[in-house]
N, C-alpha and C positions, 0 to 999 in steps of 0.2 A: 433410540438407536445406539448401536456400538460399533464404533470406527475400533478397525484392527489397525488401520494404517494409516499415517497424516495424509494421504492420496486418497484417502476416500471422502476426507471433510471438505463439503463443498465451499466452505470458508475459506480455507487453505488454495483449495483451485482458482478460486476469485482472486486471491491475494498474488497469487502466481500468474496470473492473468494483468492484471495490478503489477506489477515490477515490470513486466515486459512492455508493456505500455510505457510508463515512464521511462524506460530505457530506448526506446523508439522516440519519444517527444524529446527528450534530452540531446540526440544529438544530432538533431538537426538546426538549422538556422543559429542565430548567435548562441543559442542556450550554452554548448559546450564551452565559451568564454566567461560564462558567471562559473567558476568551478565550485564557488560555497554554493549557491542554491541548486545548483547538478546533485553535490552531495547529499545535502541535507535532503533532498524530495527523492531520492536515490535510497537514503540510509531508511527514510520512513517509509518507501514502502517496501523495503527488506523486512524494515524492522515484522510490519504485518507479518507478513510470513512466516516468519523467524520463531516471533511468538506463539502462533498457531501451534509450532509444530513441538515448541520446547516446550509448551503447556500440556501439550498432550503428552509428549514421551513421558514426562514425570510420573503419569498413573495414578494418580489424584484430582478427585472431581473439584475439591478446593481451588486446586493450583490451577487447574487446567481454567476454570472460571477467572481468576485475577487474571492468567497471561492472555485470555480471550479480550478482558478489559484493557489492557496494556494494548493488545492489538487494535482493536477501535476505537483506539486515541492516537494512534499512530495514522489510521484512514482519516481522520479530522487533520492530522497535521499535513497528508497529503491533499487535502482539499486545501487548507488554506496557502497551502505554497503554491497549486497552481493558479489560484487566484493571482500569489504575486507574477508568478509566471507571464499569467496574460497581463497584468498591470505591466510587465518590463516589455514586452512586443516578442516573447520567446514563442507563447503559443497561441491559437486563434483560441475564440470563443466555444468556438465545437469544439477544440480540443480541449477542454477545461472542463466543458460539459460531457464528453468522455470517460473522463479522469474522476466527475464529482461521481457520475450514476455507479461505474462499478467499484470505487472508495463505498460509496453508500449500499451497494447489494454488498458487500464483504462485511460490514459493518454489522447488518441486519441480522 
């Protein structure tokens, strides 16, 4: 298949789906007081996104392949922070479990 536009890559949808989530989880209950781990699980799952979209603009099946990979190492990093998340009492277990399943469809 051939995307004309980052909006059509169902990857990109998940990951945008993905930021919003974690920006809902982040600022509730203590979360918004760790300001580094807000960030860092903030930046990684931008970063998803981010990459989706810059991989594609470039117009290179190369490129757009390594910043796909860059992307789902960014959804691993968002898995593992929220891991710390629920270790710190930020999020509950479902919500970690949330955060793993579509980290993991994005991924896929």
């Amino acid at each position: 298949m051939t995307f004309k536009k980052i909006e059509e890559i169902e990857a990109w949808q998940l990951a945008r789906d993905l930021c919003k989530l974690v920006k809902f989880f982040t600022e509730k209950g203590l979360f918004p007081k760790d300001w580094e781990l807000r960030k860092q699980i903030r930046n990684s799952s931008g970063s998803v996104m981010d990459c989706i979209a810059e991989g594609f603009e470039r117009g290179n099946n190369n490129e757009f392949k390594f910043f796909l990979g860059v992307a789902k190492g960014s959804c691993g990093e968002v898995r593992s922070q929220a891991y710390r998340a629920l270790d710190y009492g930020y999020i509950s277990e479902e919500e970690r479990i949330q955060l793993d399943q579509i980290a993991r469809r994005t991924s896929a």
